[in-house]
Wavefront OBJ file of the C-alpha trace (Angstrom):
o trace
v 148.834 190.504 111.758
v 147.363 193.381 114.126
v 149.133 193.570 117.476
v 145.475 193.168 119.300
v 145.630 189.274 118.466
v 149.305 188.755 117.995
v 150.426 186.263 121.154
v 153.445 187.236 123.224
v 155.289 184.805 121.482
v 155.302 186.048 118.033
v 156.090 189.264 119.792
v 159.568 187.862 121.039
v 159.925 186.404 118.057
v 159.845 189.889 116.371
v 162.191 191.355 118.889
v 164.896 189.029 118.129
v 164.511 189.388 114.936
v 165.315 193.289 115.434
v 167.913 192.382 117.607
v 170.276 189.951 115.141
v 169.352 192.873 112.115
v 170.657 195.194 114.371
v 173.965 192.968 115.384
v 173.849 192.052 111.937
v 175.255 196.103 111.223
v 171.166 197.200 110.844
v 171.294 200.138 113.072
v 170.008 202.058 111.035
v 169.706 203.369 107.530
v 169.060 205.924 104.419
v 166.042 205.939 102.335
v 166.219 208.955 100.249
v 167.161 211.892 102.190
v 165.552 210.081 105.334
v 167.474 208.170 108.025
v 165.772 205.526 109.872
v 167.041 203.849 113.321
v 166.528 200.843 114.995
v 165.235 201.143 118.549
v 168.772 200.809 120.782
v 169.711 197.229 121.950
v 169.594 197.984 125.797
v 165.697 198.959 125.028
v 165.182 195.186 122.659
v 166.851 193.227 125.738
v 164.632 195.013 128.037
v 161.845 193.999 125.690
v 163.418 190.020 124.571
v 162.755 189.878 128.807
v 159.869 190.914 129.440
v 158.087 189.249 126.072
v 160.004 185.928 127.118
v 158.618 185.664 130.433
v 155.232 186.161 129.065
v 155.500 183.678 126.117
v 156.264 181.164 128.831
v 153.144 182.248 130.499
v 151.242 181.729 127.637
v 152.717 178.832 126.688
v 151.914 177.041 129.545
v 148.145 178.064 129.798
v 148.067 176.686 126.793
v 149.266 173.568 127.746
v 146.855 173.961 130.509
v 149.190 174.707 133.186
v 147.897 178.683 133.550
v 149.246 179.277 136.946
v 146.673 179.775 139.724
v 144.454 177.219 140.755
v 140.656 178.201 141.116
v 139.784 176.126 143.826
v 139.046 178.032 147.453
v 139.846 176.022 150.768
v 137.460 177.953 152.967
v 137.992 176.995 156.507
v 135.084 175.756 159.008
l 1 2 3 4 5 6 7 8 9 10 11 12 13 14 15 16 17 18 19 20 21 22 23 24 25 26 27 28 29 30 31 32 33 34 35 36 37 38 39 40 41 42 43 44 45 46 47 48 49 50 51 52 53 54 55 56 57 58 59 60 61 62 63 64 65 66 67 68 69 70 71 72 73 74 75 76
């Protein structure tokens, strides 16, 4: 799935997913006579956060509670 329609949500998803491979002993690995590392867990929490707050966000304008209300009290 591109990133440019992937919700916040399936983000976090992916995030925590990194983060149990990594706790899991997934740091990082060898293919060939590469090594390949896992971003660092301080840098996934930060992440697990910030995509957690906005997957709430989402959530609940989906459920059609997005937040602001558009109606304007103008005073007389």
């Amino acid at each position: 799935m591109s990133t440019e329609t992937e919700t916040y949500t399936e983000r976090l998803r992916k995030v925590r997913e990194a983060i149990d491979q990594i706790l899991s002993g997934s740091q990082s690995w060898m293919l060939g006579n590469k090594q390949y590392t896992r971003a660092t867990l301080s840098t996934l929490y930060d992440m697990e956060k910030r995509y957690a707050k906005l997957a709430n966000q989402e959530q609940a304008a989906a459920r059609g509670r997005g937040g602001r209300s558009r109606v304007r009290y103008i005073g007389f």
